[in-house]
SEFINU-14825 format. One record per residue (C-alpha): residue number from 1; x, y, z. Coordinates in steps of 0.2 Angstrom, whole numbers, always signed. Each point is the difference from the previous one (the first is absolute). Layout:
% residues N
{i NUM; xx X; yy Y; zz Z}
...
//
This chain:
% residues 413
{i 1; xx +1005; yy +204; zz +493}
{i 2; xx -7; yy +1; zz -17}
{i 3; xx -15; yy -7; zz +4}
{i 4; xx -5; yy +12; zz +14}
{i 5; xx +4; yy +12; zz -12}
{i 6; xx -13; yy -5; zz -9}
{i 7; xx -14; yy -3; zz +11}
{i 8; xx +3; yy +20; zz +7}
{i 9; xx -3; yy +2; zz -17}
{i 10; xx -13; yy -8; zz -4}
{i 11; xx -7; yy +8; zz +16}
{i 12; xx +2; yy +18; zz -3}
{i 13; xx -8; yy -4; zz -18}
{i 14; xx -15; yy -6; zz +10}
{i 15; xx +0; yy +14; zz +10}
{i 16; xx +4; yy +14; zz -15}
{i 17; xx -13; yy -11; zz -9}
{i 18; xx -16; yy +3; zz +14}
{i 19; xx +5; yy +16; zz +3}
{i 20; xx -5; yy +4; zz -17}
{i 21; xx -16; yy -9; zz +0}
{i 22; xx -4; yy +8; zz +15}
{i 23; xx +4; yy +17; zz -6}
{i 24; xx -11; yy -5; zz -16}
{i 25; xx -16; yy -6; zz +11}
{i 26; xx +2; yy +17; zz +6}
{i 27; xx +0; yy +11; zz -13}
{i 28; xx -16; yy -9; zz -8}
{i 29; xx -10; yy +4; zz +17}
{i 30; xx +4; yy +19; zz -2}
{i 31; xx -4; yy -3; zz -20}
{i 32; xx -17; yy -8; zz +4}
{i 33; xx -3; yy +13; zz +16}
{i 34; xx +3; yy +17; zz -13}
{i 35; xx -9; yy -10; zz -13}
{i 36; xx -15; yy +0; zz +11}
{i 37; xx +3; yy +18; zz +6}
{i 38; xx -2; yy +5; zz -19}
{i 39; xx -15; yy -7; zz -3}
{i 40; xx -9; yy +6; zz +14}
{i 41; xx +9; yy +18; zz -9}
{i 42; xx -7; yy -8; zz -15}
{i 43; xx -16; yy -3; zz +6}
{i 44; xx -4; yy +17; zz +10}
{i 45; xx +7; yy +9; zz -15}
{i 46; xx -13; yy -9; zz -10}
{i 47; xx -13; yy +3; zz +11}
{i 48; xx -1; yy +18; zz +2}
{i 49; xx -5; yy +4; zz -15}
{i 50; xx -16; yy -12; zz +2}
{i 51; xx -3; yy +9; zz +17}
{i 52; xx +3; yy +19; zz -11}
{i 53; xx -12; yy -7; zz -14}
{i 54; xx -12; yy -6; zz +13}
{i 55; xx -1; yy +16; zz +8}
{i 56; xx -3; yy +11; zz -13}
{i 57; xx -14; yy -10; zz -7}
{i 58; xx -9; yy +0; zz +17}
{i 59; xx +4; yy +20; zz +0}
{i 60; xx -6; yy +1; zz -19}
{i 61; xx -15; yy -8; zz +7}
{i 62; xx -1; yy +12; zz +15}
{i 63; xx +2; yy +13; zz -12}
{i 64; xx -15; yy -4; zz -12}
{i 65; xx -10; yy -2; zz +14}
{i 66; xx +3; yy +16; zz +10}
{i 67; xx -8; yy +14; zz -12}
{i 68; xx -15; yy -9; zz +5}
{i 69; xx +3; yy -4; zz +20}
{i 70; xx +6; yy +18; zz +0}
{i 71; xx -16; yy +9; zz -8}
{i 72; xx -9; yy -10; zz +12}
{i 73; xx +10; yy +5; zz +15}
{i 74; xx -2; yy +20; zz -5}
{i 75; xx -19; yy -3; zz -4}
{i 76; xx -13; yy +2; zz +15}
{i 77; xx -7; yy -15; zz +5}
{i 78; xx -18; yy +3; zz -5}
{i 79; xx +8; yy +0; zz -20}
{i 80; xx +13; yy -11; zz +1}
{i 81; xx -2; yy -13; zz -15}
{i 82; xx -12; yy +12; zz -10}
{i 83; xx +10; yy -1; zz -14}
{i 84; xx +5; yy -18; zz -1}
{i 85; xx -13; yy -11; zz -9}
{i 86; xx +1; yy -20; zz +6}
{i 87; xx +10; yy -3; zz -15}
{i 88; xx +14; yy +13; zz +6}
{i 89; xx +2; yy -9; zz +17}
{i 90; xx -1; yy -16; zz -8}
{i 91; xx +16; yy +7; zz -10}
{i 92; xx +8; yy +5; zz +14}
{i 93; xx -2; yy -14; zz +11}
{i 94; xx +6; yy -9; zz -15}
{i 95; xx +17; yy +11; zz -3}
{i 96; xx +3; yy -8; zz +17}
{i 97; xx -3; yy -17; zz -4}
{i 98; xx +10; yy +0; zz -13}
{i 99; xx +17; yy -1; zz +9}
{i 100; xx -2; yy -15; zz +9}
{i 101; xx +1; yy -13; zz -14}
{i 102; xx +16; yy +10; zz -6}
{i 103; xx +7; yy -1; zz +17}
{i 104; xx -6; yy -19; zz +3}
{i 105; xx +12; yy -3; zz -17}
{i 106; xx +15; yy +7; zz +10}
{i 107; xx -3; yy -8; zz +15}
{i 108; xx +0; yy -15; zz -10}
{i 109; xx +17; yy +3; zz -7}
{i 110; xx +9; yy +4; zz +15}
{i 111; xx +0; yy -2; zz +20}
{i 112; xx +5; yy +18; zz +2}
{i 113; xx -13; yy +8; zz -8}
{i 114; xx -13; yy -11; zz +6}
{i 115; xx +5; yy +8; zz +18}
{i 116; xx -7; yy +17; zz -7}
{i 117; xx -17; yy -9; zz -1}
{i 118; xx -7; yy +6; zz +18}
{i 119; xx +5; yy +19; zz -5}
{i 120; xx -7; yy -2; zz -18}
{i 121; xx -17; yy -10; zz +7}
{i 122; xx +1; yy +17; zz +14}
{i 123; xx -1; yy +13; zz -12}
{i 124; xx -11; yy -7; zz -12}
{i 125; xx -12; yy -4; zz +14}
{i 126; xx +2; yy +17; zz +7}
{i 127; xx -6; yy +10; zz -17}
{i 128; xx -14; yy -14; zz -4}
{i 129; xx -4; yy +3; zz +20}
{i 130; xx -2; yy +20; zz -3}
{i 131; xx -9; yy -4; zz -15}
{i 132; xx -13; yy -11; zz +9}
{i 133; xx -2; yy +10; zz +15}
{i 134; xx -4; yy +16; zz -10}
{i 135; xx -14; yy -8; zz -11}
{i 136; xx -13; yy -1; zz +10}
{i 137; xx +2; yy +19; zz +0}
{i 138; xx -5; yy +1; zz -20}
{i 139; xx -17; yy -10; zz +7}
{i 140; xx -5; yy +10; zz +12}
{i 141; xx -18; yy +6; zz -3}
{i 142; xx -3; yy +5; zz +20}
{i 143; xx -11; yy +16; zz -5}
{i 144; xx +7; yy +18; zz +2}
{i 145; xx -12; yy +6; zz +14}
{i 146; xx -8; yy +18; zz -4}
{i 147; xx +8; yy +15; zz +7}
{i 148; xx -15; yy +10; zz +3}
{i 149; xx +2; yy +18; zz +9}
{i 150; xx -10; yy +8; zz +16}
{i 151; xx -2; yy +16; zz +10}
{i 152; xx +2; yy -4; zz +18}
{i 153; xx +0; yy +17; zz +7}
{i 154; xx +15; yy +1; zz +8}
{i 155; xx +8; yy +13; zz -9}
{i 156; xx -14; yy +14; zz -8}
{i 157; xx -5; yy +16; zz -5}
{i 158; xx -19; yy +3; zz +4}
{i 159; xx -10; yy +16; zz -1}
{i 160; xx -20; yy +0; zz -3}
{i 161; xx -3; yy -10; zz -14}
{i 162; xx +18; yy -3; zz -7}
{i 163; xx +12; yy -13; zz +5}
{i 164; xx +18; yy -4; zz -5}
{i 165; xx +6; yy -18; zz +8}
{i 166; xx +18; yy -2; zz -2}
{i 167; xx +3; yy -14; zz +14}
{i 168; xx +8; yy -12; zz -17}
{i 169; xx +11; yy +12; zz -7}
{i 170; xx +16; yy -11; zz +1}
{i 171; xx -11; yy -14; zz -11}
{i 172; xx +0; yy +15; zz -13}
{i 173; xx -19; yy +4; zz +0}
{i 174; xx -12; yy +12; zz +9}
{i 175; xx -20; yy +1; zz +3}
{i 176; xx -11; yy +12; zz +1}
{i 177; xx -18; yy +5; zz -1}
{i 178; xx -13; yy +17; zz -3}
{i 179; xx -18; yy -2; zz +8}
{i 180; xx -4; yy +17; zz -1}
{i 181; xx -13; yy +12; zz -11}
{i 182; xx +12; yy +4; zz -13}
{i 183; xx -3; yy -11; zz -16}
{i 184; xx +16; yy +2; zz -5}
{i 185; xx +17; yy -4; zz +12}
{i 186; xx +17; yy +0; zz -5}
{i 187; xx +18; yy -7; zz +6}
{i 188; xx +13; yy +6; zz -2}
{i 189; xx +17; yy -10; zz +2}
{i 190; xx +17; yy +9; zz +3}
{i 191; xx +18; yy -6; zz +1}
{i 192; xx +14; yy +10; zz -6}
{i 193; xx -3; yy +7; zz -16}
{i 194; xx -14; yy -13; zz -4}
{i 195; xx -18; yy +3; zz +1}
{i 196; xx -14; yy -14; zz -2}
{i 197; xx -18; yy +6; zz -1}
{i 198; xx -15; yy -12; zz +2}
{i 199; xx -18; yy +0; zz +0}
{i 200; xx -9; yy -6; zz +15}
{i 201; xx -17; yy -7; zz +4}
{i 202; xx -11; yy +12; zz +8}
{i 203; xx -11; yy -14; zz +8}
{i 204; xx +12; yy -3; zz +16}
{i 205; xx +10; yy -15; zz -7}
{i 206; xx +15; yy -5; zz +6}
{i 207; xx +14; yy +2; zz -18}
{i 208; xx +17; yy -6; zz +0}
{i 209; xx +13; yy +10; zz -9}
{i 210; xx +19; yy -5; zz -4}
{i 211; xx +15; yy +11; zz +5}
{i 212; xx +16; yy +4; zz -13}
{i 213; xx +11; yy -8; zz +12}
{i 214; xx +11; yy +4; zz +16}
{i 215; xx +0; yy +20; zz +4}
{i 216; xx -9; yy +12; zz +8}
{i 217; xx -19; yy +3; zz -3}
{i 218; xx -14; yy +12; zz +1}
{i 219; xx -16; yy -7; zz -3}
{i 220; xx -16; yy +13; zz +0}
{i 221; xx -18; yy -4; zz -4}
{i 222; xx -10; yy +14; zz -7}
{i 223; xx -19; yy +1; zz -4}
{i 224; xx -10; yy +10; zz -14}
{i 225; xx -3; yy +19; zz +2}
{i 226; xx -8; yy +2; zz -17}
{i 227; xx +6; yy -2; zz -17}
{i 228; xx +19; yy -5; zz +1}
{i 229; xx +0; yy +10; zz +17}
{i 230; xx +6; yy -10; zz +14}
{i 231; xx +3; yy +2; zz +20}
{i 232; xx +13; yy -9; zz +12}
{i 233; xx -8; yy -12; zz +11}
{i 234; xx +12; yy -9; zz +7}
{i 235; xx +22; yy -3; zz -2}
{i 236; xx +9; yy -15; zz +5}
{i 237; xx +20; yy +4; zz +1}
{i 238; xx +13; yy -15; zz +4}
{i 239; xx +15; yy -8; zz -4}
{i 240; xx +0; yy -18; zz -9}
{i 241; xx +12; yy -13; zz -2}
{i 242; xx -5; yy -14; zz -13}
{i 243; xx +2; yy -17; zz +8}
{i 244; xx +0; yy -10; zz -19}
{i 245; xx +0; yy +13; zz -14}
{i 246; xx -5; yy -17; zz -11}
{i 247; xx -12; yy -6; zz +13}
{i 248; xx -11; yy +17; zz +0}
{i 249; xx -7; yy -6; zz -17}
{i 250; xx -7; yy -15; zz +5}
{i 251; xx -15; yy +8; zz +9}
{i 252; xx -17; yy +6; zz -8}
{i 253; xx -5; yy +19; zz -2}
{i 254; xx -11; yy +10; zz -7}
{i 255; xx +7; yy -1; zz -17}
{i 256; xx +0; yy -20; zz +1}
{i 257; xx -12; yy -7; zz +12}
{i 258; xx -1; yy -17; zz +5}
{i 259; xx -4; yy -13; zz +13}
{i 260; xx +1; yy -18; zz +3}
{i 261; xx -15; yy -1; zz -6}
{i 262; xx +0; yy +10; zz -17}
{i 263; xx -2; yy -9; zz -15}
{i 264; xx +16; yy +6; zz -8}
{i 265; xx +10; yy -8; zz +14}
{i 266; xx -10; yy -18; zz -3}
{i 267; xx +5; yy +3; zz -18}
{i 268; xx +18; yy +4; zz +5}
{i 269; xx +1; yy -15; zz +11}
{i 270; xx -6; yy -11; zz -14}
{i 271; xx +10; yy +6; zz -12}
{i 272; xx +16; yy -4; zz +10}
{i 273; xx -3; yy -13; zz +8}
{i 274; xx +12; yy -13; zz -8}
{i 275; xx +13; yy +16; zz -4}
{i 276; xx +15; yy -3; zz +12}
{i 277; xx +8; yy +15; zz -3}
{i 278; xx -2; yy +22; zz -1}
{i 279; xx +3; yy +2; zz -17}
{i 280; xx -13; yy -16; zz -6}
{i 281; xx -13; yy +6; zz +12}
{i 282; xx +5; yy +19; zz -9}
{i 283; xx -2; yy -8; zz -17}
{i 284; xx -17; yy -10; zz +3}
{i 285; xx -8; yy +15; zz +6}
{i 286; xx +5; yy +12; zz -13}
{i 287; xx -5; yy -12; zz -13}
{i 288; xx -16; yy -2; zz +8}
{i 289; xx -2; yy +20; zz +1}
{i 290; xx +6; yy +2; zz -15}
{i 291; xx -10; yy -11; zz -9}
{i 292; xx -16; yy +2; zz +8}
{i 293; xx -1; yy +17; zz +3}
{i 294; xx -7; yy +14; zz -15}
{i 295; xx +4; yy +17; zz -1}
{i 296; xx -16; yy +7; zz +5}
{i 297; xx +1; yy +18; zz -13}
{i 298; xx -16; yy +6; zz +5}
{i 299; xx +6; yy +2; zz +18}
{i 300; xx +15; yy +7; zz -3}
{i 301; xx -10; yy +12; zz -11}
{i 302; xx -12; yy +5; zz +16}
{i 303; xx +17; yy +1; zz +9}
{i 304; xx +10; yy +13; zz -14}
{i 305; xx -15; yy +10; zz +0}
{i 306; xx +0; yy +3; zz +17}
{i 307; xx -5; yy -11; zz +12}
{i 308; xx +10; yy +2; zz +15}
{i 309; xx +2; yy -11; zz +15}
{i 310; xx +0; yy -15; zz -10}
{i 311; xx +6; yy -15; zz +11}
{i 312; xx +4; yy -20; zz -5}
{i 313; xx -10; yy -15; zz +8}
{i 314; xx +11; yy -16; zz -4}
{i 315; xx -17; yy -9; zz +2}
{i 316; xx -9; yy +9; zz -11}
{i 317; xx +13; yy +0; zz -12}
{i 318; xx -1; yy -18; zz +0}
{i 319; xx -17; yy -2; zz -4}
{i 320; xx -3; yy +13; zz -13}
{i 321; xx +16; yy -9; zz -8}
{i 322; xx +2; yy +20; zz -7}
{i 323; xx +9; yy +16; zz +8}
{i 324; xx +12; yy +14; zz -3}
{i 325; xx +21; yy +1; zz +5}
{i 326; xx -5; yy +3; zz +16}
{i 327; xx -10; yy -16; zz +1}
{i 328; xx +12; yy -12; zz -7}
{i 329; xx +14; yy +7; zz +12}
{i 330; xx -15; yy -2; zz +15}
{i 331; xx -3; yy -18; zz -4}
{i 332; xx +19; yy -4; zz -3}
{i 333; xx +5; yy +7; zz +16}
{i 334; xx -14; yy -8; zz +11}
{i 335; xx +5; yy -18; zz -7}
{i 336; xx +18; yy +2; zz +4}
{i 337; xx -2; yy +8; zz +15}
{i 338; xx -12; yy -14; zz +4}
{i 339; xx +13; yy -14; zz -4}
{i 340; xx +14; yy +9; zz +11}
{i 341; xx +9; yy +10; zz -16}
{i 342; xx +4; yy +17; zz +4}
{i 343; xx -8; yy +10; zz -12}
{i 344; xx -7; yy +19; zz -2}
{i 345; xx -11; yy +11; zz -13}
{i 346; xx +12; yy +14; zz -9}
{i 347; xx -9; yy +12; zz -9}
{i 348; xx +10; yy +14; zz -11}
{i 349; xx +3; yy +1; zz -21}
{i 350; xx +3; yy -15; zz -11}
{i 351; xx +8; yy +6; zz -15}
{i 352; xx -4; yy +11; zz -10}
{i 353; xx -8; yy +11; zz +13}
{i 354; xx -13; yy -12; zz +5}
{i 355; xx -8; yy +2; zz +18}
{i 356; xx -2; yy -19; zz +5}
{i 357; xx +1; yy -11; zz +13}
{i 358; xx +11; yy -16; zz +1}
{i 359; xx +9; yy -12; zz +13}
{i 360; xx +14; yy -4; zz +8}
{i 361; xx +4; yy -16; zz +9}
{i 362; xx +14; yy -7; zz +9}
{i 363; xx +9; yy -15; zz +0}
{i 364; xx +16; yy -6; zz +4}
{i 365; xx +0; yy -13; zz -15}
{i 366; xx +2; yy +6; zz -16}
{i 367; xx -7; yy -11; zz -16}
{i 368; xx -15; yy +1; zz -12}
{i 369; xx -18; yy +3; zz +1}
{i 370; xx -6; yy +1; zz -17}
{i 371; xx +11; yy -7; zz -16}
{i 372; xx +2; yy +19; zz -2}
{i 373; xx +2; yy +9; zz +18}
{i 374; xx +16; yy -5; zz +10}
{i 375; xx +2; yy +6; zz +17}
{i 376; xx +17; yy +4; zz +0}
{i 377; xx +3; yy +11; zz +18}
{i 378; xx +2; yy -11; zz +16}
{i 379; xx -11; yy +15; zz +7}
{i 380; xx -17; yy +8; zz -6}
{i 381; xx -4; yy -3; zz -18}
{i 382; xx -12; yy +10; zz -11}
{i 383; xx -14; yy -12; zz -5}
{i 384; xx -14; yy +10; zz -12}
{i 385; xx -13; yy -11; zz -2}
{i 386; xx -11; yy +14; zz -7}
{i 387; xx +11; yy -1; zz -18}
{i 388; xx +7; yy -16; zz +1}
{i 389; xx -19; yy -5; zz -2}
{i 390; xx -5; yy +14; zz -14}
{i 391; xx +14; yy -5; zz -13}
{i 392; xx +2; yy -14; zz -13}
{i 393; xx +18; yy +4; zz -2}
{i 394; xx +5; yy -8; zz +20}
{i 395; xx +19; yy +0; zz -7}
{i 396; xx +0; yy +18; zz -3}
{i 397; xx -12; yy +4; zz +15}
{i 398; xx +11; yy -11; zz +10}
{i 399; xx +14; yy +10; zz -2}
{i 400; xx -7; yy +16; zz +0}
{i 401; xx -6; yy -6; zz +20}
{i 402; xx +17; yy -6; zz +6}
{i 403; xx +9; yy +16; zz -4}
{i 404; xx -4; yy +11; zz +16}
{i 405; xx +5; yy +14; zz -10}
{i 406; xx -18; yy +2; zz -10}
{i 407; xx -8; yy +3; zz +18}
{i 408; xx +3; yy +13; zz +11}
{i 409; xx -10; yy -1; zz +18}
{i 410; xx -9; yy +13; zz +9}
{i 411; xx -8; yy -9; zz +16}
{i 412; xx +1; yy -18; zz +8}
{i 413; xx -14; yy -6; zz +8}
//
């Protein structure tokens, strides 16, 4: 009896005895499982900062990057990398660059951030992509072809010997011409308020005239009576909208008259031809003016003391390497125009109460064109060339031409 006592005993020890092992084997496999659990915790905790610092970097780099990318994008095609020398894009492709041996190091350091690598490789191959496919645009030397005016007919006003062709209104210029015995003729150009009177040739010639800009027009051509009598011979009225109030001062006129074959657009076109951009093309030519171009005091003499009807040849200018305002601003304009910059003849009063002649020039870019003359309006900028040439003190001269408020303008042509 005893003995069976004993076995049962020693049997429900057994028993009591796996139970616990079991229960122990157990709780070790729900130990190891959390275990596990928290390090993959662990190991995401860990990694999102990576992920965070990896990010920003990339946008920091984004960030650098985008002033550049973004001027670009708001600049017209034609100026796009004006501004940037080689060394600029060099630094920006470099900026770029710079974050992939940094993000190669964490990639090292952990499998996590080394699956960020297609989106880092992405973004820096997207900003170097942008980069690259705008350069060629800062090369691009295909020449600005001249915007040269005509009188088709379609739209005149034509009695005897007087003729008033308006058929190009909406490209901002008209023509007209005088054949008759008179040996004086006049136009008269009126919008608004605004009235423009010009000589004009009494040999028949066909002149081209600019408009002030979208509005309504009556144009009238009188001749010579006697003296400072003159008689109606013909009027043109019409309405007018501009098509490009930028693009109507790329044409030639009577006041700057060029053609593809003048000798200020060959000097113009050699001047320029390794610029990339508006404002370098602006800067070469006005240093060239500038520089090469004398104040001719005898003629602005003849002029004072009344000679009338005076008018500018860029060419002749050129070659006589001499002339008044009204030369300087001829010749600037003629260059410009030639090289697709907007730019126009202002004539009015310079400080202090100086009749003279200057130009305006538009760009988009703004930057430096002398050490001394910054164009600073995304828009037309006053460019004296006249001044800037005839004083040694360019710092003082420089700032006397950038502020608009020493000039005030009386006709545009």
């Amino acid at each position: 009896m005893k003995n069976r006592i004993y076995i049962i005993s020693a049997l429900l020890l057994c028993i009591a005895v796996l139970s616990a092992c079991a229960n122990g084997a157990s709780d070790g496999t729900e130990t190891e499982k959390l275990t596990q659990t928290t390090s993959v915790t662990s190991v995401s905790e860990y990694e999102a900062p990576e992920m965070t610092t990896s990010s920003v970097q990339i946008s920091e780099t984004a960030s650098q990057t985008a002033p550049e990318l973004s001027d670009t994008s708001e600049t017209p095609a034609e100026t796009a990398f004006s501004e940037a020398s080689p060394d600029e894009t060099t630094d920006t492709e470099a900026a770029a660059a710079t974050v992939t041996p940094e993000t190669s190091a964490e990639m090292t350091a952990d499998t996590t951030t080394a699956k960020t690598e297609p989106l880092e490789t992405e973004i820096i191959s997207s900003v170097t992509e942008k980069i690259s496919t705008s350069a060629p645009k800062k090369t691009n030397t295909k020449p600005f072809e001249l915007k040269l005016p005509s009188a088709s007919g379609k739209k005149t006003a034509e009695k005897g010997s007087a003729l008033i062709d308006y058929s190009n209104a909406e490209d901002g210029y008209i023509a007209a011409a005088y054949s008759g015995k008179s040996e004086k003729a006049k136009l008269r150009v009126i919008c608004g308020k605004t009235q423009y009177d010009h000589d004009l040739a009494s040999d028949g010639s066909t002149e081209f005239f600019p408009l002030m800009g979208s509005g309504s027009y009556t144009v009238r051509v009188y001749e010579q009576v006697s003296g400072k009598s003159y008689s109606l011979a013909v009027e043109a009225v019409f309405d007018v909208k501009i098509k490009s109030e930028t693009d109507m001062y790329l044409y030639p006129n009577k006041y700057s008259d060029f053609d593809k074959n003048s000798d200020c657009v060959k000097k113009a076109s050699q001047l320029c031809s390794d610029k990339s951009g508006t404002v370098e093309k602006i800067a070469a030519i006005f240093e060239y003016v500038s520089e090469n171009i004398t104040y001719d005091k005898e003629l602005a003499q003849k002029v004072t003391n009344g000679l009338t009807g005076y008018i500018p040849d860029p060419d002749r200018t050129l070659k006589n390497g001499k002339g008044i305002c009204f030369d300087y601003s001829s010749l600037m304009t003629a260059m410009c125009r030639s090289q697709g910059i907007p730019a126009r003849i202002v004539v009015g009063y310079a400080k202090e109460n100086i009749y003279h002649a200057w130009n305006e020039i538009y760009t988009e870019e703004t930057g430096w064109i002398t050490p001394e003359l910054y164009l600073k309006n995304k828009g037309f900028n006053i460019a004296d060339a006249t001044f800037y040439s005839g004083k040694k003190d360019k710092a003082k001269i420089g700032e006397y031409i950038s502020d608009s408020s020493n000039y005030s303008a009386l006709y545009r042509y």
